[in-house]
C-alpha beads as a LAMMPS data file, in Angstrom:
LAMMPS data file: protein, C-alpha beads

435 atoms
434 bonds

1 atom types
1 bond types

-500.0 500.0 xlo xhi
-500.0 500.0 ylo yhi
-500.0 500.0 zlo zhi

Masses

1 110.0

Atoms # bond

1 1 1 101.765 226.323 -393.117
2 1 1 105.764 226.902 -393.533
3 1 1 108.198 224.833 -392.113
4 1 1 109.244 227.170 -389.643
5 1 1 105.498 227.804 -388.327
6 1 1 105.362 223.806 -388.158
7 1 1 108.820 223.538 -386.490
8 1 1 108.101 226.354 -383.987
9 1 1 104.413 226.990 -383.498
10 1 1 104.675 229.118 -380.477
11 1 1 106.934 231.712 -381.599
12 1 1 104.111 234.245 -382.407
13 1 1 103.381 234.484 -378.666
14 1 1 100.488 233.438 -378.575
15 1 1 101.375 230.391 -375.656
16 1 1 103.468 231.051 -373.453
17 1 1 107.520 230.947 -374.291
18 1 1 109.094 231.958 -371.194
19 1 1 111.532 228.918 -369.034
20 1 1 111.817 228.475 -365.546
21 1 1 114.796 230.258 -364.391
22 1 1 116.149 226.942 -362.602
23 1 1 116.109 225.304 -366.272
24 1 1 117.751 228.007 -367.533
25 1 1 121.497 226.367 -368.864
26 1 1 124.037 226.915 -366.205
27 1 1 126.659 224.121 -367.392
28 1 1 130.046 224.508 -367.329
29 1 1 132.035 226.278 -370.370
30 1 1 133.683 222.999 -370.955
31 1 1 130.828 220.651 -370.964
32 1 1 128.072 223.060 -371.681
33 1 1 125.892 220.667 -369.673
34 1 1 124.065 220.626 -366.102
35 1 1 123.299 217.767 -364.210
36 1 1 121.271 217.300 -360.612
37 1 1 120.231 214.134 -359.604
38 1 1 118.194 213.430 -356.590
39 1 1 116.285 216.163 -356.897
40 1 1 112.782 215.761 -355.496
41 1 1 109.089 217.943 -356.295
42 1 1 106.747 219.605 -353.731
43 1 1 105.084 216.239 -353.024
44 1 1 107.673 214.452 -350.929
45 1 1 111.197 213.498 -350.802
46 1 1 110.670 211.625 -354.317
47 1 1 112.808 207.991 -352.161
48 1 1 111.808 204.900 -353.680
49 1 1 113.201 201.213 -353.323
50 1 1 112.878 198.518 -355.753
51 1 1 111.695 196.282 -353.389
52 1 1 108.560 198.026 -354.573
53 1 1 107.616 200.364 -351.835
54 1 1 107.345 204.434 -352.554
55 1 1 107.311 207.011 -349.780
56 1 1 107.264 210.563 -350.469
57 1 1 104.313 210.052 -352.738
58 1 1 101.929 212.358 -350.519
59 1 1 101.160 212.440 -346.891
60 1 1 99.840 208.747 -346.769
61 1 1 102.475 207.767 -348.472
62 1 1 102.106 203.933 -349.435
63 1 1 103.171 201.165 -351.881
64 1 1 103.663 201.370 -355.445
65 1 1 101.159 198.861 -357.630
66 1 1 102.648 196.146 -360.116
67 1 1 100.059 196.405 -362.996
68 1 1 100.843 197.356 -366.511
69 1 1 100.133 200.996 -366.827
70 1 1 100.645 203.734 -369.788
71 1 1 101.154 207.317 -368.601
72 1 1 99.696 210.087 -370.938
73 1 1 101.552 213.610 -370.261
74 1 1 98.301 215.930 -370.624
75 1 1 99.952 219.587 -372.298
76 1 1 96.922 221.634 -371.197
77 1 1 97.097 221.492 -367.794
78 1 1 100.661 219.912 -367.130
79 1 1 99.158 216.510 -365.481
80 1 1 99.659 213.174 -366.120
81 1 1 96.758 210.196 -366.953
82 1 1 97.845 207.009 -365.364
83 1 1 96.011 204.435 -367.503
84 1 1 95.133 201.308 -366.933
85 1 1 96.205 198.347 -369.186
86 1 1 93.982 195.606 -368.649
87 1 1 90.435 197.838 -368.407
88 1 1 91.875 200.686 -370.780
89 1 1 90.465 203.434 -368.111
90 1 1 92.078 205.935 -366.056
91 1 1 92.743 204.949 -362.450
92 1 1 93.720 208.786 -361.437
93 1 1 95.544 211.760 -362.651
94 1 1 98.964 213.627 -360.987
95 1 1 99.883 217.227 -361.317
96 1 1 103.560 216.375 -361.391
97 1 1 104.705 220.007 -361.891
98 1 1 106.000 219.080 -365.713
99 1 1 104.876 217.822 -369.226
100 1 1 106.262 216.069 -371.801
101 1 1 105.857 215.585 -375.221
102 1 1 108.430 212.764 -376.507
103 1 1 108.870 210.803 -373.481
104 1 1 111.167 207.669 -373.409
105 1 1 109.426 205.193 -374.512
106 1 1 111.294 202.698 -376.797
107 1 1 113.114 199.948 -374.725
108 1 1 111.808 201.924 -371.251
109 1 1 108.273 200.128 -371.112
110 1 1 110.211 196.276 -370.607
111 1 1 112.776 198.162 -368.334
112 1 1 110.528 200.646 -365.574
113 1 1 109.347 197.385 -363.213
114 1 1 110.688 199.010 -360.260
115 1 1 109.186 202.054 -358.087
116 1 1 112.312 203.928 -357.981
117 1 1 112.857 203.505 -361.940
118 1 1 112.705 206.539 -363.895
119 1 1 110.715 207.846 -366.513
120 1 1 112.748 209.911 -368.784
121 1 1 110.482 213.149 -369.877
122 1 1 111.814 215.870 -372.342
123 1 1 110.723 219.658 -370.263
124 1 1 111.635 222.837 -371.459
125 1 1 116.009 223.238 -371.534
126 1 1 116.437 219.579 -371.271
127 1 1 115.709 216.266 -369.525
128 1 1 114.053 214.745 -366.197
129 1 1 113.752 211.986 -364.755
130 1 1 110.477 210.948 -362.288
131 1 1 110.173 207.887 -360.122
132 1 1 107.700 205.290 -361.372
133 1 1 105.907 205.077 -358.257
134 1 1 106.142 208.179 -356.498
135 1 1 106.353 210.541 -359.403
136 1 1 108.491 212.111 -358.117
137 1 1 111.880 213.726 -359.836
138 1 1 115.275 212.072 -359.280
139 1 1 116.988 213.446 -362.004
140 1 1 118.032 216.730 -364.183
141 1 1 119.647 217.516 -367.222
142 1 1 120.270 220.717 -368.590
143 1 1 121.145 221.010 -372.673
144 1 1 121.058 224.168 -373.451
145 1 1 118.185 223.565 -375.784
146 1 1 114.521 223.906 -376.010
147 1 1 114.032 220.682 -377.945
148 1 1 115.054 217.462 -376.430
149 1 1 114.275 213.807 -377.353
150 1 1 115.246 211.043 -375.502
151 1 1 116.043 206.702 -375.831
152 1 1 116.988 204.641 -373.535
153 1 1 119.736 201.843 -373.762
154 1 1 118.000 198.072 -374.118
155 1 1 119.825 197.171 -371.029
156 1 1 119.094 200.544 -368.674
157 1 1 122.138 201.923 -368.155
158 1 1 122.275 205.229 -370.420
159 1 1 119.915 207.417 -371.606
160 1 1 120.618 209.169 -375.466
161 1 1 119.515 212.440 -375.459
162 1 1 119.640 214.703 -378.861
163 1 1 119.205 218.536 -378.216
164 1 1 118.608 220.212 -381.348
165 1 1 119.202 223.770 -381.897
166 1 1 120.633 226.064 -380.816
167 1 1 122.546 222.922 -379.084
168 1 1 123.440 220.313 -381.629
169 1 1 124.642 218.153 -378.979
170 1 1 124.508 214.450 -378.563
171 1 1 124.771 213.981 -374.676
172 1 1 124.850 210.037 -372.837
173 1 1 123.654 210.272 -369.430
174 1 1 123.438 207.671 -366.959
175 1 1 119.845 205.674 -366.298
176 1 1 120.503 203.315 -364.065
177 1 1 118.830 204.208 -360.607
178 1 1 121.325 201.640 -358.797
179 1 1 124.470 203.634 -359.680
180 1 1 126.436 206.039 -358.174
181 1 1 126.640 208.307 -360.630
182 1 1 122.660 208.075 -361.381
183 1 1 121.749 210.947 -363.192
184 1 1 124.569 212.635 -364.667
185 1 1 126.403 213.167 -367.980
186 1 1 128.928 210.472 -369.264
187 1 1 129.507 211.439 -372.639
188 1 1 128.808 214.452 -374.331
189 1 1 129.536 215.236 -378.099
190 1 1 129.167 219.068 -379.677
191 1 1 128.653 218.706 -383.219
192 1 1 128.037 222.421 -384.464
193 1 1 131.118 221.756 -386.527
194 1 1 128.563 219.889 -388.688
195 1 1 126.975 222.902 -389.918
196 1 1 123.458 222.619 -391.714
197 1 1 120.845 223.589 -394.366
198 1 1 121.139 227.435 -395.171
199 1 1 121.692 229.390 -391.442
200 1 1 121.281 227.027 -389.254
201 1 1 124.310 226.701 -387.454
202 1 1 124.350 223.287 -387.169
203 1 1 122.630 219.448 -388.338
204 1 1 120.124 219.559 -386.161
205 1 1 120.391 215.799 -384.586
206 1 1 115.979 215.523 -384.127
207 1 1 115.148 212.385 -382.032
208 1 1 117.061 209.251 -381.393
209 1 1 116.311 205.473 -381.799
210 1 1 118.228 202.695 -380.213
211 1 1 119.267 199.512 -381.891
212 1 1 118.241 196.398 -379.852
213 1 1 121.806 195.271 -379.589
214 1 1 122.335 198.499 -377.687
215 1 1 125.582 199.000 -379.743
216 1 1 124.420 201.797 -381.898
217 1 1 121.892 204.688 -381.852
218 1 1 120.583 206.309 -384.977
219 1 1 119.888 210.216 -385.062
220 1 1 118.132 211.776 -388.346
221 1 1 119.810 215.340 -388.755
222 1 1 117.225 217.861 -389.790
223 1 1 119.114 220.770 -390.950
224 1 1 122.368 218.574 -391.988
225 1 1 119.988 215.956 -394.243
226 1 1 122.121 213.092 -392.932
227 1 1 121.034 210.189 -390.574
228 1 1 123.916 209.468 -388.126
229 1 1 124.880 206.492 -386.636
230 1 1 126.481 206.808 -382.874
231 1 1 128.533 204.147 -381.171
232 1 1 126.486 204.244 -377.927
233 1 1 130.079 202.653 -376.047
234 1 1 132.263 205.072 -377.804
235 1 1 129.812 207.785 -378.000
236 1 1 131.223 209.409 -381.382
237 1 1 129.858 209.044 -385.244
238 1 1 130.209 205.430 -386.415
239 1 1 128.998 206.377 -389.761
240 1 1 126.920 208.804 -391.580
241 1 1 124.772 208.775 -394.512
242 1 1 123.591 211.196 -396.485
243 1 1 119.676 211.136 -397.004
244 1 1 118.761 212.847 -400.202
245 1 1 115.422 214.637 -401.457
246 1 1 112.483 212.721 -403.018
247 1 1 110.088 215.612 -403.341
248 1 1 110.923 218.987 -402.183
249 1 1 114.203 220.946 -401.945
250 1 1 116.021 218.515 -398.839
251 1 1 115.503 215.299 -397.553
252 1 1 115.356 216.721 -393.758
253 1 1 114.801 213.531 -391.687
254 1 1 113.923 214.386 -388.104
255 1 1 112.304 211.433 -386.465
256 1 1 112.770 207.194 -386.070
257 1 1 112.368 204.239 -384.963
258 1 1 114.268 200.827 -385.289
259 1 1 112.191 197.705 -385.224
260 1 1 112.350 195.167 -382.315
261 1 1 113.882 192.378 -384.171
262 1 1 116.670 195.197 -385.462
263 1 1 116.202 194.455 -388.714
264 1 1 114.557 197.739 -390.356
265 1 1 114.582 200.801 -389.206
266 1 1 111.606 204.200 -390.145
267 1 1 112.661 207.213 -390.222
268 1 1 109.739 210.333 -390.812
269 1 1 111.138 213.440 -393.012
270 1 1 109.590 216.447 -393.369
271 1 1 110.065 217.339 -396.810
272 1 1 107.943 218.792 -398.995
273 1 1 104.164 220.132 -397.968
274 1 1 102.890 216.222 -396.921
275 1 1 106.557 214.737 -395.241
276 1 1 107.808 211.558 -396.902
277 1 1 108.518 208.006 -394.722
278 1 1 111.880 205.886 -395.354
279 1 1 111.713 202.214 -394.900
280 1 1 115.598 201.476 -393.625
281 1 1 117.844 198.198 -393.444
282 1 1 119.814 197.537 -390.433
283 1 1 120.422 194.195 -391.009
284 1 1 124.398 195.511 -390.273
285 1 1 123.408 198.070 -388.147
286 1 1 126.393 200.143 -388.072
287 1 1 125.321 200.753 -391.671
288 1 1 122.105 201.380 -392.671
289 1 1 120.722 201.365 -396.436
290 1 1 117.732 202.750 -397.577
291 1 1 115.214 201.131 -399.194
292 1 1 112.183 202.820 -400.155
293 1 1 110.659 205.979 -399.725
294 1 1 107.034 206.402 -399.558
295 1 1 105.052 209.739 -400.369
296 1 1 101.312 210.702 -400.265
297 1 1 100.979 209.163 -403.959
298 1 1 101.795 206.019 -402.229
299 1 1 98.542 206.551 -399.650
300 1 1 101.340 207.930 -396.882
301 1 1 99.231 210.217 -394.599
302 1 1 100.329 213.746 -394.203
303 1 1 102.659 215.179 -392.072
304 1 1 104.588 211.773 -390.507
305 1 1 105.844 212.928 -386.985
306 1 1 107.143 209.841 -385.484
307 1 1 106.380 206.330 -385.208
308 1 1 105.942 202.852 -383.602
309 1 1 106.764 199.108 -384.896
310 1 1 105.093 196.541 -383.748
311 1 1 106.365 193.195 -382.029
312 1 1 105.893 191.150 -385.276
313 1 1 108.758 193.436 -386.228
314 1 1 106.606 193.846 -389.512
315 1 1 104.088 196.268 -389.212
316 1 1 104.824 199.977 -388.882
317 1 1 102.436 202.388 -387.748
318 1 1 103.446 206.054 -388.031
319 1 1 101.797 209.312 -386.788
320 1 1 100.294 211.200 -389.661
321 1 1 98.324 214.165 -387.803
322 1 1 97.840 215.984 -390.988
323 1 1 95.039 213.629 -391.658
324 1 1 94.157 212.890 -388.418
325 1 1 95.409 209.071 -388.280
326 1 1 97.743 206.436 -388.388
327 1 1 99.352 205.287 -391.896
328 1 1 100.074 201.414 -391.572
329 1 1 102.877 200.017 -393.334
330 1 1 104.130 196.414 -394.179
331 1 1 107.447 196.677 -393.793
332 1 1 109.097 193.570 -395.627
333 1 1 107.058 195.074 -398.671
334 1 1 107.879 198.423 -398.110
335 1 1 104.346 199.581 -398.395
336 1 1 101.604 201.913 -396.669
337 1 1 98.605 198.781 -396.555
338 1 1 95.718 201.345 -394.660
339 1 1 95.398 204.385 -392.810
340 1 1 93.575 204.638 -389.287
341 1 1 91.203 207.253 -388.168
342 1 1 91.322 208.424 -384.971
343 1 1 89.378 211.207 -384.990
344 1 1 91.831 213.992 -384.734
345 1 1 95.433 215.077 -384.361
346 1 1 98.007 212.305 -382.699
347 1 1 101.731 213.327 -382.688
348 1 1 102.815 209.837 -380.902
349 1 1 101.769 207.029 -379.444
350 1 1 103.520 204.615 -376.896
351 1 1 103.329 200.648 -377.077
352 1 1 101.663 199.073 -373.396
353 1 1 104.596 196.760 -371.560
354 1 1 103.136 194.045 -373.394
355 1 1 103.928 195.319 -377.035
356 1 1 100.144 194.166 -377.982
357 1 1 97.902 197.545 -377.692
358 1 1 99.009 201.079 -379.156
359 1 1 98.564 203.828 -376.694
360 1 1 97.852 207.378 -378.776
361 1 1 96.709 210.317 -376.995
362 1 1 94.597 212.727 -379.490
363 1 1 95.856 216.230 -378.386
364 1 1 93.052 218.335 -380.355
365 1 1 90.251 215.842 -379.167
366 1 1 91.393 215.064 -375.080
367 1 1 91.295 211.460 -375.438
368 1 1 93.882 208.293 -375.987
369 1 1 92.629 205.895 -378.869
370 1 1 93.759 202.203 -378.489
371 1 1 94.955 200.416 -381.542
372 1 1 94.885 196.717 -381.200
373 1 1 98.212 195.511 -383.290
374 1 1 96.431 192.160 -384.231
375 1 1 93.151 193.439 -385.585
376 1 1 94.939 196.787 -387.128
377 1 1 91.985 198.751 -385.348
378 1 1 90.978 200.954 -382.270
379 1 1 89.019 199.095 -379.640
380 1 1 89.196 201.854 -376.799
381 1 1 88.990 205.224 -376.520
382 1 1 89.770 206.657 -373.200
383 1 1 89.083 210.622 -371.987
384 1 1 91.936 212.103 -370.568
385 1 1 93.070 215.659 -369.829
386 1 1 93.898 218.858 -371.723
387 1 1 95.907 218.260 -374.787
388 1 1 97.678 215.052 -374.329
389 1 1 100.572 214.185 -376.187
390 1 1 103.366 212.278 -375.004
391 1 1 102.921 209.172 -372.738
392 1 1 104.995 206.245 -372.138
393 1 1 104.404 203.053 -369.861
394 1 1 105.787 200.777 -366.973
395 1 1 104.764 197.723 -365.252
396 1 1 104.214 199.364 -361.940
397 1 1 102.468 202.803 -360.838
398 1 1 102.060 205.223 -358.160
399 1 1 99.882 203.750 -354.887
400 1 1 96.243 205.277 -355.035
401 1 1 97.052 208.121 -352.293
402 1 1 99.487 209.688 -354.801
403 1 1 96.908 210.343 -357.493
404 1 1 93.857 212.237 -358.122
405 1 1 95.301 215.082 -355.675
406 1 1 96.920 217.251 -357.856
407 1 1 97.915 220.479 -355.708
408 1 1 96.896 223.634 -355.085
409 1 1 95.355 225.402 -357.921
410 1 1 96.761 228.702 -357.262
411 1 1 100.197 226.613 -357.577
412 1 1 99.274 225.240 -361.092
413 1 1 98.488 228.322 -362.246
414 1 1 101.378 230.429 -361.027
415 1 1 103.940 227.014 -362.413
416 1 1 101.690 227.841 -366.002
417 1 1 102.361 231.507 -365.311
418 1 1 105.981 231.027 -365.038
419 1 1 106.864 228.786 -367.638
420 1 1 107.327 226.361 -365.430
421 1 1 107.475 222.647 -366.418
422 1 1 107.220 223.394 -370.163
423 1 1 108.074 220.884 -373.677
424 1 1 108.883 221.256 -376.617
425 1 1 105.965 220.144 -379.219
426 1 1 104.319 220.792 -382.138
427 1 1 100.769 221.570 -382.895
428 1 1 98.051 223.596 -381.077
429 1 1 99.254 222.151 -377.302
430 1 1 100.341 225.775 -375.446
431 1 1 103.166 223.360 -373.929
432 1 1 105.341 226.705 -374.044
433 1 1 108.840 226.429 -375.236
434 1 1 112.222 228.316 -375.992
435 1 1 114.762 226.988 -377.870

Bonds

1 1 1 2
2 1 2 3
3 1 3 4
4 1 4 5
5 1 5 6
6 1 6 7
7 1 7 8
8 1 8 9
9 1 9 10
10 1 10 11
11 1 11 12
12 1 12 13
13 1 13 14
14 1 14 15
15 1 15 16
16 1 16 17
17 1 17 18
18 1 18 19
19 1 19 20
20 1 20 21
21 1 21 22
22 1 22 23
23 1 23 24
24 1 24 25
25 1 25 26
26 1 26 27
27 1 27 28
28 1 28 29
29 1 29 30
30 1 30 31
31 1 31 32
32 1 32 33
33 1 33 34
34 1 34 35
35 1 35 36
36 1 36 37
37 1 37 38
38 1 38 39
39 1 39 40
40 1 40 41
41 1 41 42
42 1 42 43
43 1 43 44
44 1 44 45
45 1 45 46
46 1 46 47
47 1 47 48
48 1 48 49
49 1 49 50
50 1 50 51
51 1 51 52
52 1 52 53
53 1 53 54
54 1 54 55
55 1 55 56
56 1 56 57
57 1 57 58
58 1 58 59
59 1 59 60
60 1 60 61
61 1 61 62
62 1 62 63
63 1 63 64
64 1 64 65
65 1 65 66
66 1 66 67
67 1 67 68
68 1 68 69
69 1 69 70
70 1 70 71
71 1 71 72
72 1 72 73
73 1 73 74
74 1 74 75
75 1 75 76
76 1 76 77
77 1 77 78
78 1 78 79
79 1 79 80
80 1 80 81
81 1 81 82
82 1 82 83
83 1 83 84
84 1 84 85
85 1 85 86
86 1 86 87
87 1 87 88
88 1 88 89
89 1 89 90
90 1 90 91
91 1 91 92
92 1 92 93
93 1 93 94
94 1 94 95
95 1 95 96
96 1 96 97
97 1 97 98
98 1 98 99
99 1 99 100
100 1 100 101
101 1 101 102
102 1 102 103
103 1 103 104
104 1 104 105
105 1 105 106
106 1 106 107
107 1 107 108
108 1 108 109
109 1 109 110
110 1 110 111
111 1 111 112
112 1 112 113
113 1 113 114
114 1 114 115
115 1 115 116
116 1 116 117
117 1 117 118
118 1 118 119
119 1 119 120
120 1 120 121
121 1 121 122
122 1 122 123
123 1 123 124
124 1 124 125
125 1 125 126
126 1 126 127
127 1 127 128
128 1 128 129
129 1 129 130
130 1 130 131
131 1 131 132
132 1 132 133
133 1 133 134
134 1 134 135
135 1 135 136
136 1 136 137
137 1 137 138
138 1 138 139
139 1 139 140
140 1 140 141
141 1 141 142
142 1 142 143
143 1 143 144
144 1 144 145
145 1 145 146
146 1 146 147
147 1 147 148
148 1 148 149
149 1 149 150
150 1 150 151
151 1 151 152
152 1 152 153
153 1 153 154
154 1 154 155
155 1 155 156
156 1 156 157
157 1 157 158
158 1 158 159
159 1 159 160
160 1 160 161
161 1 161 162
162 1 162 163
163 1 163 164
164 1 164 165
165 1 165 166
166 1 166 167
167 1 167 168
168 1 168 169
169 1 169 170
170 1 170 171
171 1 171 172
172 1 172 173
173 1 173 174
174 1 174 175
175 1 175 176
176 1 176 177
177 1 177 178
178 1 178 179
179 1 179 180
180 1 180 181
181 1 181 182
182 1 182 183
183 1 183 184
184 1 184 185
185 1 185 186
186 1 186 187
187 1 187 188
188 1 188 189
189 1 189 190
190 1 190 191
191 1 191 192
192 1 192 193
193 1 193 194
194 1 194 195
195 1 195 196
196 1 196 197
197 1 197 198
198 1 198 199
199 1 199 200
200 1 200 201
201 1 201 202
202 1 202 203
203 1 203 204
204 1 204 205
205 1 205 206
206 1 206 207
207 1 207 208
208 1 208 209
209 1 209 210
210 1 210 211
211 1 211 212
212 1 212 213
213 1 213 214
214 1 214 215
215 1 215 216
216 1 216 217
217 1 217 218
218 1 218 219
219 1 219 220
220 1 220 221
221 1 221 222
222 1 222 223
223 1 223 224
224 1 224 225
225 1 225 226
226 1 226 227
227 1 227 228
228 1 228 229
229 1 229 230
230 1 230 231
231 1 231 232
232 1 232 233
233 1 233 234
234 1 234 235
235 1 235 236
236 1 236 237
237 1 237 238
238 1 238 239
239 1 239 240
240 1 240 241
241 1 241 242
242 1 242 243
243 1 243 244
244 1 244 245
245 1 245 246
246 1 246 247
247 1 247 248
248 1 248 249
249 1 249 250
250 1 250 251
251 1 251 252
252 1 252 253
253 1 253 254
254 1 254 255
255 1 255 256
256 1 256 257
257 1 257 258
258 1 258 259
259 1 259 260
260 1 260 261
261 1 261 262
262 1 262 263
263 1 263 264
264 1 264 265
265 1 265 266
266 1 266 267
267 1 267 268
268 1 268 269
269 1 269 270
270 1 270 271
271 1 271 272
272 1 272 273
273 1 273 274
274 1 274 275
275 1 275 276
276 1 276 277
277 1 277 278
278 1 278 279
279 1 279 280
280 1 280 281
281 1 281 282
282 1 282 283
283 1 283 284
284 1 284 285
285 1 285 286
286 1 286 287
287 1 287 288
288 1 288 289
289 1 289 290
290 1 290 291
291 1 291 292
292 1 292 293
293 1 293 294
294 1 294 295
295 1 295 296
296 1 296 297
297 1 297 298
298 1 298 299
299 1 299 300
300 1 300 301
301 1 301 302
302 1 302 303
303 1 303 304
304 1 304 305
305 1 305 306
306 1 306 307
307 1 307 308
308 1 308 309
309 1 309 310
310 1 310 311
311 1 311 312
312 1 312 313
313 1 313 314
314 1 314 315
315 1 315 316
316 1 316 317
317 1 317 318
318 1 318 319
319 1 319 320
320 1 320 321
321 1 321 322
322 1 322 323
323 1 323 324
324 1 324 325
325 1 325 326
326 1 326 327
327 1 327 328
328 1 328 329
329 1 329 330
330 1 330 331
331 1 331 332
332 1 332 333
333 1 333 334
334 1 334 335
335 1 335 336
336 1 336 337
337 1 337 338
338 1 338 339
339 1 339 340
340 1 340 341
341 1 341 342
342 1 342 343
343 1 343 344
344 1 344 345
345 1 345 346
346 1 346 347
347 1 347 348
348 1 348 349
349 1 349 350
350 1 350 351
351 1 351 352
352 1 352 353
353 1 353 354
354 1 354 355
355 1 355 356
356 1 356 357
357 1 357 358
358 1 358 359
359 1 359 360
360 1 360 361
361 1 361 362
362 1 362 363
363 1 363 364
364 1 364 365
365 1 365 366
366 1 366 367
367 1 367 368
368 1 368 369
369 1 369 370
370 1 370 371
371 1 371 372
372 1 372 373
373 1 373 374
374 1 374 375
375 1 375 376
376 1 376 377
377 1 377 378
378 1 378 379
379 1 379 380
380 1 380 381
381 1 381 382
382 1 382 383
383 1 383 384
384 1 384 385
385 1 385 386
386 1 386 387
387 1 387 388
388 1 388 389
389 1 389 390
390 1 390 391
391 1 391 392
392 1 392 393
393 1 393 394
394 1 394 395
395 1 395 396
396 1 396 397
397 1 397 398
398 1 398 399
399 1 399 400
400 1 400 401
401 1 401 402
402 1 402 403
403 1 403 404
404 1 404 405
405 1 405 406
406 1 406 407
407 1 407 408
408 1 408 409
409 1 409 410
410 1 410 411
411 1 411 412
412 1 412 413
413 1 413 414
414 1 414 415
415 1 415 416
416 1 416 417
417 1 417 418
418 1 418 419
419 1 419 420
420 1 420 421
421 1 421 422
422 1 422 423
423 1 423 424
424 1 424 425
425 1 425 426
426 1 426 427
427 1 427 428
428 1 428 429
429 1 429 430
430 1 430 431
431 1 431 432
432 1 432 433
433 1 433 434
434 1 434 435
């Protein structure tokens, strides 16, 4: 497989590429960016409270639960699993009209404890935002690109987005459902000027990772080789560092993830035909070092996607679907200590509120396999629906009226028809995108 086919697996045609005409960019010459906010879906009028309470959820309406749940974006059928924590079983699944594949879900687990909290999803042209516990949307961005990732701020006030091509954009946006200005764009910085790698017309800024201190964000470049350092406050380049090839022709880093204690930071490249992981220091996080790189020689999986750190703050775990597991890494030692099967292809994974369980949905077998951080194994496997991929969690979900009643077939089909409610993604998922 070349990089390209990896990069953009649907261009052949065979899923369907086409975007929903209402995601299509319509931002301003100036900004080059679109936001809506308080925009609601087909199920109700999407108001929530953070006293707890949901309406607009269905016709019952009714309260949204406080129980620790992960939600697991299903690709094949554009639902959403709402898992249980504390049983590890599915209490009911939502057709929510969209699908994501690199949901927020860094800091956003500790900070979605309210019903009219957002989850941050990445759908085809840019970014939305759902209430918690109506699942409902509240918010829309428009990037002008087909491949979005997403991170919110440690406290909850801005969400990071990076749009890679044909974008190159950096954009802040607002998270915090209390505000005014809920929903819209900040901060936005263009930086095509970059340039990148042969004709790409720009670095390619490819996911986004927020320091704990909530000062800094760091965005691996894929086309410009460099991992960038913004100043969240600021919103411009703090610093920049040039990430150099171990095996292959570039170093092209494209995904991270910055440990809890903000100490060490992984970053997943993929050069070469297995992708290479980077073990960073952060200890001065506006300037990052790197100190090791590890390779399939060094028992790396292949194909590192993204990754997760656990609360120790020691203990990586990234994505390696080219062998169908998890590659485990110690961190302070800067080495890959065991790989874990889980049966088939996992992209992500998402931590429960409680930082103890890993959450990764198995797109190619239709089923989320728990890793339990202290034993290093999985102790669940739960079935889920078509092709899951992304999922994120919260400490409070939709009341039991407002799943398990997905709408109207007929309406699924004709939003699959459309293009409607598409992601960017990689792998066999027919999640549909157009960059």
């Amino acid at each position: 497989m070349t990089d390209d086919e990896f990069l953009h697996p649907n261009q052949d045609g065979a899923a369907d590429t086409r975007v929903s005409r209402r995601l299509l960019l319509a931002g301003t010459a100036a900004a080059g960016v679109t936001a809506t906010a308080g925009c609601s879906s087909d199920a109700g009028d999407g108001t929530a409270t953070r006293d707890g309470t949901a309406t607009g959820t269905g016709a019952e309406g009714g309260e949204a639960a406080t129980a620790d749940t992960v939600y697991v974006f299903n690709t094949g059928d554009r639902t959403v699993s709402v898992v249980d924590v504390e049983s590890d079983s599915v209490v009911g699944t939502a057709d929510i009209g969209v699908t994501a594949s690199f949901p927020a879900n860094q800091h956003a687990p500790g900070l979605t404890d309210a019903a009219d909290d957002p989850l941050w999803l990445n759908v085809g042209r840019g970014v939305r935002g759902v209430a918690v516990g109506s699942l409902s949307e509240v918010a829309a961005v428009e990037t002008g690109s087909g491949a979005n990732w997403q991170a919110v701020t440690p406290d909850g006030a801005h969400l990071i987005v990076s749009a890679r091509e044909p974008a190159h954009r950096q954009v802040r946006i607002d998270a915090d459902p209390v505000s005014e200005s809920f929903g819209s764009v900040t901060a936005e910085l263009d930086r095509t000027a970059e340039g990148g790698r042969g004709s790409n017309d720009g670095p390619g800024p490819c996911d986004v990772t927020v320091h704990p201190d909530g000062e800094y964000a760091y965005v691996p470049d894929l086309y410009g080789d460099t991992l960038t350092v913004l100043d969240v406050a600021a919103f411009e380049i703090a610093t920049q560092i040039d990430v150099p090839a171990v095996v292959g022709d570039a170093g092209k880093p494209w995904m991270g993830t910055v440990a809890p204690d903000g100490e060490t930071l992984l970053v997943e490249h993929n050069e070469g035909s297995a992708g290479t992981e980077s073990v960073w220091d952060t200890s001065d996080p506006a300037a990052p070092t790197e100190r090791v790189r590890l390779t399939a020689d060094d028992g790396l999986g292949r194909r590192p996607l993204t990754s997760e750190i656990g609360p120790d703050s020691a203990t990586g775990y990234v994505f390696t679907p080219g062998t169908n597991d998890v590659s485990v890494i110690d961190l302070d030692a800067g080495t890959v200590t065991g790989r874990i099967d889980v049966g088939g292809s996992a992209f992500v994974g998402t931590w429960g509120p409680s930082h103890e369980k890993l959450y990764v949905p198995v797109q190619t077998e239709n089923e989320v396999k728990v890793i339990d951080h202290e034993s290093r194994s999985v102790t669940a496997t739960i079935p889920v629906g078509p092709r899951p991929y992304g999922a994120t969690a919260a400490t409070v979900r939709p009341p039991e009226s407002a799943l398990g009643e997905s709408g109207p077939a007929s309406e699924s089909l004709r939003r699959r028809l459309a293009g409607e409610g598409t992601t960017y993604c990689i792998g066999n998922c027919a999640c549909g995108h157009e960059l």
